[in-house]
C-alpha positions in Angstrom: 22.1 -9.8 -39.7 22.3 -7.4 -36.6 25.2 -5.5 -38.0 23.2 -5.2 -41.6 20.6 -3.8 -39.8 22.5 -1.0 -37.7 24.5 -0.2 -40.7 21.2 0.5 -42.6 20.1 2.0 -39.4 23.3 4.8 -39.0 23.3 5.1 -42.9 19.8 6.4 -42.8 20.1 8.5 -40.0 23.1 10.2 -41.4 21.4 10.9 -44.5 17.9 12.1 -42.7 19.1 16.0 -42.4 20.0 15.9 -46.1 17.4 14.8 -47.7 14.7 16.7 -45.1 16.9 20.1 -45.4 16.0 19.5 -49.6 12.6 19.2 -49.2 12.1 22.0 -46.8 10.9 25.6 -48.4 12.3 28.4 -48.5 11.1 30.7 -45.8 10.3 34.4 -46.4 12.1 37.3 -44.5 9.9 40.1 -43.5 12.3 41.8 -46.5 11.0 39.5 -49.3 7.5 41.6 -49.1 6.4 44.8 -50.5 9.2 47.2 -50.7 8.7 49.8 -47.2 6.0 50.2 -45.1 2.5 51.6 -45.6 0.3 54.5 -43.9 -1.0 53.0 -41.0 -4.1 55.6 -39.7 -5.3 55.1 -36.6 -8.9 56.6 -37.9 -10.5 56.9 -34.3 -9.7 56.2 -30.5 -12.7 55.7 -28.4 -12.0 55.5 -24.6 -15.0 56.0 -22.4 -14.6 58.8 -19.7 -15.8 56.3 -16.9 -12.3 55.1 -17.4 -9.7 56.2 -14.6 -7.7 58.9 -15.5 -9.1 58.5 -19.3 -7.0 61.6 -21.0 -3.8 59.9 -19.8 -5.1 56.4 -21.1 -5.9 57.9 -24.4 -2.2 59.4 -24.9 -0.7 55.9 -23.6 -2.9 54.1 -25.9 -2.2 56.4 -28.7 1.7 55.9 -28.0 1.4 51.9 -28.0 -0.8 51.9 -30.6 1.7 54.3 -33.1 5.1 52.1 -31.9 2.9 48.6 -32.7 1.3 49.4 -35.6 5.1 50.1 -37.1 6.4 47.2 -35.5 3.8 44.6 -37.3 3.6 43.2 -40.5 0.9 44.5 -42.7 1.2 42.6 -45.9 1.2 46.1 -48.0 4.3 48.3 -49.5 4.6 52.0 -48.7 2.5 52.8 -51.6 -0.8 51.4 -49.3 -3.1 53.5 -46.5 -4.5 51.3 -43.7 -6.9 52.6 -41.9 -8.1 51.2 -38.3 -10.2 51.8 -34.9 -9.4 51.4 -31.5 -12.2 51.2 -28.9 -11.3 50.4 -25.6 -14.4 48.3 -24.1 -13.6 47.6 -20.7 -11.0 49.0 -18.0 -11.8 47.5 -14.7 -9.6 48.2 -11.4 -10.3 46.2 -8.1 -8.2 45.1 -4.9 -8.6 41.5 -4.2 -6.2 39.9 -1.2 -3.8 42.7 -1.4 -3.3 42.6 -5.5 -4.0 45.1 -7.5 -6.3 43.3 -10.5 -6.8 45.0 -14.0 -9.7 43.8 -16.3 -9.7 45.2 -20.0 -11.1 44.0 -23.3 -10.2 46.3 -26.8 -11.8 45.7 -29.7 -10.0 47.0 -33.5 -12.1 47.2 -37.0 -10.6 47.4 -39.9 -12.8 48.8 -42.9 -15.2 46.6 -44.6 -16.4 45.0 -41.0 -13.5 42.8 -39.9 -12.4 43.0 -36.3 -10.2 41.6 -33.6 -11.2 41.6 -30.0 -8.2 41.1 -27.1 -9.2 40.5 -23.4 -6.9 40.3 -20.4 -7.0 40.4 -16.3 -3.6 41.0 -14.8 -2.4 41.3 -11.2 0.2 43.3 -10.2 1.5 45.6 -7.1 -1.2 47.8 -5.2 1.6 49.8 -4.7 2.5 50.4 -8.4 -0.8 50.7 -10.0 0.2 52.7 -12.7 2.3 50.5 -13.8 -0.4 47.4 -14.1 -2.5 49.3 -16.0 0.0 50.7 -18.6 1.7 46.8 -19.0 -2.2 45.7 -19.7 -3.0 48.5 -22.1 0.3 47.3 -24.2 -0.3 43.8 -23.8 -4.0 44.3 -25.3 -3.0 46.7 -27.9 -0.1 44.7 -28.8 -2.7 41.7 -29.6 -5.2 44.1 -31.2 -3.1 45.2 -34.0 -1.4 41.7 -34.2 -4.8 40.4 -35.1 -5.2 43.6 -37.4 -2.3 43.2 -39.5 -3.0 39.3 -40.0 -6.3 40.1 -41.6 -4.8 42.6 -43.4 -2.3 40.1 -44.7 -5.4 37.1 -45.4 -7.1 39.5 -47.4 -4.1 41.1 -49.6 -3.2 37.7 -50.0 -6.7 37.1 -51.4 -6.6 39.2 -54.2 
């Protein structure tokens, strides 16, 4: 009875990969879309001058926001303009205990009202604080138009 019962055993577990792999779908490669990319517009950049050195935050911001918005998946073929905002909310700088803290929050609209929000605090090198503040701008960019393009995608995939 025991060995019935571990040949049954191995015999199913030998055949589990099979007959999982079969029933498994196909995943889609990014290449299985819309043929080539669309227009991606970044329609306006709103950084508040009470931000430190705001001119060279606004020509990071617009450098991040150019490289990600090529980098995600939209959902639309090159034949398709999206359109988006970029308002940075909140850039905060303090010194607690010898780290150099950074505080932002973004918020992105897409037209017809939808909108992704991204907040992060980050502590890095006083001695470096350029540096903190540039990896925090990318991060919350980065998860900005992440957000974007999925609602983008929800609502192509909609109609």
């Amino acid at each position: 009875m025991r060995r019935r019962l571990l040949l049954l055993f191995s015999v199913t577990v030998a055949l589990a990969p099979v007959t999982a792999a079969a029933r498994e779908p196909a995943l889609i490669a990014p290449e299985d879309g819309p043929e080539g990319r669309p227009l991606v517009v970044l329609d306006k950049l709103v950084v508040p001058n009470t931000v430190p050195e705001y001119k060279r935050v606004s020509r990071l911001l617009e450098k991040v926001l150019k490289h990600e918005a090529r980098r995600v998946q939209w959902g639309a073929g090159r034949n398709n303009r999206i359109t988006y905002r970029f308002f940075l909310e909140q850039l905060d700088v303090t010194v607690e205990n010898g780290v150099y803290k950074v505080r932002c929050t973004a918020l992105g609209r897409l037209p017809k009202g939808k909108s992704a929000r991204s907040k992060l605090e980050l502590g890095g090198d006083p001695r470096n604080p350029r540096k903190v503040i540039d990896e925090v701008l990318s991060i919350v960019a980065r998860g900005v138009l992440a957000r974007l393009a999925d609602l983008e995608r929800e609502r192509r995939a909609r109609h």
